[in-house]
Residue frames relative to the residue before (quaternion, step in Angstrom):
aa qw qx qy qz dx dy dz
X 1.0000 0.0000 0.0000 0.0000 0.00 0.00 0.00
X 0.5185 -0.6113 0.5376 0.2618 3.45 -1.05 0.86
X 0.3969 -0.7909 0.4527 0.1095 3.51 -1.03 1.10
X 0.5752 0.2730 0.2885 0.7151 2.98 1.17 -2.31
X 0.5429 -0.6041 0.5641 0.1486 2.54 -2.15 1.04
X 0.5004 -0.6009 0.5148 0.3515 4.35 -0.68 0.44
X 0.6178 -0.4566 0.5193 0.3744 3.77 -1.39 0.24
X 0.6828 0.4671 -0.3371 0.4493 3.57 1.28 -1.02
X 0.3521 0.5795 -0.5095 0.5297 4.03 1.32 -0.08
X 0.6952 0.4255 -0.2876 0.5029 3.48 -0.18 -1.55
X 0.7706 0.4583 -0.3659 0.2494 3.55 -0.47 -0.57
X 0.4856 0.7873 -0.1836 0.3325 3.38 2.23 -0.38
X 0.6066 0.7296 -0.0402 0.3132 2.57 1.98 -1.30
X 0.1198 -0.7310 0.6673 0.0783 3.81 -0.24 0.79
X 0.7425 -0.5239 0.2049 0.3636 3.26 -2.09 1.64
X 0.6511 0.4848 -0.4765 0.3377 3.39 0.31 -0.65
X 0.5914 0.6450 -0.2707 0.4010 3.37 0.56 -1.40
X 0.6693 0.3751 -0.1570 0.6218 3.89 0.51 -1.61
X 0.4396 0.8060 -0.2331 0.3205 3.92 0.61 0.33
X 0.6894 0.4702 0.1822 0.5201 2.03 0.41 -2.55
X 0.8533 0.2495 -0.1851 0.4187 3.35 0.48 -1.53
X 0.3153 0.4453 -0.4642 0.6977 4.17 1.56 0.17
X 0.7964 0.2928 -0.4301 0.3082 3.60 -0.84 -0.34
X 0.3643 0.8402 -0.1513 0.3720 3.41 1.42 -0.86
X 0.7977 0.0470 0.1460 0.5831 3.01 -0.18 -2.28
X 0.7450 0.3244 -0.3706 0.4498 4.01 0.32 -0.21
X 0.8921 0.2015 -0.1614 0.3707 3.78 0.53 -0.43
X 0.5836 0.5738 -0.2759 0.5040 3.28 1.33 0.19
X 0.1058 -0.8716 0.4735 0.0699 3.47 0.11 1.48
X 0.8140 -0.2622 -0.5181 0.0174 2.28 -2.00 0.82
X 0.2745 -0.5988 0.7500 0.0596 2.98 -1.71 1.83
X 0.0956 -0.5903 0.7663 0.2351 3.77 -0.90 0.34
X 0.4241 -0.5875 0.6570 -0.2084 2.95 -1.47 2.05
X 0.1766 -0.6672 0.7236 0.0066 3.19 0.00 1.95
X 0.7088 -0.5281 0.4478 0.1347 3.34 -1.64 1.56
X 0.8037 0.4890 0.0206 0.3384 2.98 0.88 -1.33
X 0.4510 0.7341 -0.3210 0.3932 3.42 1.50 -0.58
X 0.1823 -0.7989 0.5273 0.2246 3.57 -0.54 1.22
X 0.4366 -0.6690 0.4771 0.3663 3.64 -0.93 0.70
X 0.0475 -0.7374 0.5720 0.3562 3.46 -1.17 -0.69
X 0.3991 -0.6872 0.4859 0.3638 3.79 -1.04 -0.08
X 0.0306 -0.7627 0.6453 -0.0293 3.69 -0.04 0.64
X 0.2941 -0.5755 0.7569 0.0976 3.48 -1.53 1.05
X 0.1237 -0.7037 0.6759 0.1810 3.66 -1.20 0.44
X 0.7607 -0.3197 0.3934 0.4054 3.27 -1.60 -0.51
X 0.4582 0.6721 -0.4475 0.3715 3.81 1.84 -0.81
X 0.3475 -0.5205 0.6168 0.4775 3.22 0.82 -1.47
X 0.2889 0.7817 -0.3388 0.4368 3.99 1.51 0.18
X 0.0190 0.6671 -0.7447 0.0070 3.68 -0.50 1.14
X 0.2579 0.7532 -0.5976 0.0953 3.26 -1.17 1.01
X 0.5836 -0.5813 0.4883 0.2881 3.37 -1.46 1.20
X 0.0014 0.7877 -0.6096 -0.0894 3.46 -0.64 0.94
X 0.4806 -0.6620 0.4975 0.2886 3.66 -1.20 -0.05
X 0.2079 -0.7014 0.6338 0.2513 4.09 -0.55 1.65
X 0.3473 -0.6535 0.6457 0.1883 3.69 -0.19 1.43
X 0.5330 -0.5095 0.6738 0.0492 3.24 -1.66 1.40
X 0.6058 -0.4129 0.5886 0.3407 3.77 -1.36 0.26
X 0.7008 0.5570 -0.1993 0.3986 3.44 0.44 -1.13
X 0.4721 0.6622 -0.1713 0.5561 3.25 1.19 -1.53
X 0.8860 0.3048 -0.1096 0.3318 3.20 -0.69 -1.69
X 0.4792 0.4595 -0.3226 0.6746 3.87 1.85 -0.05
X 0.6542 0.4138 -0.4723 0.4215 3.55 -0.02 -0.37
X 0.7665 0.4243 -0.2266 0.4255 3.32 0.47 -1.47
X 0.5680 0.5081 -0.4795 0.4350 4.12 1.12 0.04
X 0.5959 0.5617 -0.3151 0.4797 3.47 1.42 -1.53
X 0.7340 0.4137 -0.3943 0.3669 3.59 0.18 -0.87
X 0.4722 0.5945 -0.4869 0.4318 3.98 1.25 -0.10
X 0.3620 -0.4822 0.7228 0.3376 4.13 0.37 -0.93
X 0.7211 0.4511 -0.5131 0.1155 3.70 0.08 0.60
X 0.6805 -0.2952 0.4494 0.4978 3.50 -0.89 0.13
X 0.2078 0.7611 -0.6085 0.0853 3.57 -1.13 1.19
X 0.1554 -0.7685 0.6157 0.0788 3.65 0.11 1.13
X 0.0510 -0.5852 0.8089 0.0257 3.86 -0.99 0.44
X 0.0454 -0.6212 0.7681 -0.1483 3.74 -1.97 1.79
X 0.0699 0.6798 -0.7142 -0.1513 2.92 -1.44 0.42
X 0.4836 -0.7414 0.4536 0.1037 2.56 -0.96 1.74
X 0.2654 -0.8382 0.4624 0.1143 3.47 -0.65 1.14
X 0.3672 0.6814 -0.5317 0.3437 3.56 1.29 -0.04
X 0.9109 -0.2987 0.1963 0.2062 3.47 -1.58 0.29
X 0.6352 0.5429 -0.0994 0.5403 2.70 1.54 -1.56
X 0.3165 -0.8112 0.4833 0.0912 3.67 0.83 -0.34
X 0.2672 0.7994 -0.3643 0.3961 3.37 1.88 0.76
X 0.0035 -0.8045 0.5331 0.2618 3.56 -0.65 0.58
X 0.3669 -0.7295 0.5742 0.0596 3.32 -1.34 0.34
X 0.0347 -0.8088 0.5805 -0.0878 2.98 -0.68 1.60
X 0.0229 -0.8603 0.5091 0.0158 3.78 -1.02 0.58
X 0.2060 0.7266 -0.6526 0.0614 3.72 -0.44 0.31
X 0.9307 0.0267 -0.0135 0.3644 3.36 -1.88 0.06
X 0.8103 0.4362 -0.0054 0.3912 3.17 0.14 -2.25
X 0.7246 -0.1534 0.3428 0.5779 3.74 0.85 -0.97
X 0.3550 -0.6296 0.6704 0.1678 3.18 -1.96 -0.15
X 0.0591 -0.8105 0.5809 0.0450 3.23 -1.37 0.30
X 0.0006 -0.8820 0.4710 -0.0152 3.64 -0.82 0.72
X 0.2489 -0.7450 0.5556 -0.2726 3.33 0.05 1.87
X 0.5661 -0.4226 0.6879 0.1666 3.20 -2.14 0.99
X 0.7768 -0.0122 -0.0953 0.6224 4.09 0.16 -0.60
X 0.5690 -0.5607 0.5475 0.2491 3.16 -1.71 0.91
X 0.2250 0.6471 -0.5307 0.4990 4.02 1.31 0.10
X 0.8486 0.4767 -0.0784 0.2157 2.97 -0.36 -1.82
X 0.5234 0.5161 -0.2513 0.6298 3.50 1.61 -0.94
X 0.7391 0.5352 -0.2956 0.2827 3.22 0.23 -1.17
X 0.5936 0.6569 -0.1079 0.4522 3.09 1.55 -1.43
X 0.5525 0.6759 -0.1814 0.4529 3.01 1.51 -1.08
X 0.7658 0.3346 -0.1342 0.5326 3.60 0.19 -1.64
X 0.6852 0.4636 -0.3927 0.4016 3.66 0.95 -1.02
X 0.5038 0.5325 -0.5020 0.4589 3.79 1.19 -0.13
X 0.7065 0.5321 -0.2158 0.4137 3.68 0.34 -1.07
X 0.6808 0.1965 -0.3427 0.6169 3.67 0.56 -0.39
X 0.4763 0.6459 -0.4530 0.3883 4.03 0.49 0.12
X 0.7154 0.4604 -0.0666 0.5214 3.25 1.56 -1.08
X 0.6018 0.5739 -0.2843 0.4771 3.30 1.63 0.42
């Protein structure tokens, strides 16, 4: 099972988005700062080298819960074996729950 998002997740990110989530995790107190979170360095289009966080599952729940929104978490049981997550902003449905997560946290990033 995927844990953490890839550098190539991070690299998805448009300015607002890569913002949001630097404003987020480095200046927005109090983040509890899993110990463990690998960073990546990602160059954008800014010309911007910055340490991003490969948000953890864990992570990527903390940071929906800390919004006040509605967060329903399914595993789908159909065939496909897809889970399905859904809160406020949208839904997502993915092979790893990484991936879902990764999903919605792109989408409220973009608010």
């Amino acid at each position: 099972m995927k844990q953490n998002i890839t550098k190539q997740d991070l690299l998805e990110l448009n300015d607002k988005q890569i913002k949001t989530l630097f404003s987020y995790w480095w200046e927005t107190p109090p983040v509890k700062k899993n110990p463990n979170t690998p960073y990546a360095r990602c160059e954008y289009d800014t010309g911007y080298l910055l340490d991003l966080p490969m948000l953890s599952i864990g992570d990527m729940i903390e940071y929906l819960q800390q919004l006040n929104l509605p967060l329903k978490f399914v595993l789908n049981l159909k065939p496909n074996g897809k889970w399905y997550v859904e809160n406020y902003y949208g839904f997502s449905e993915q092979e790893e729950l990484c991936d879902c997560l990764w999903e919605l946290t792109k989408k409220v990033l973009n608010k």
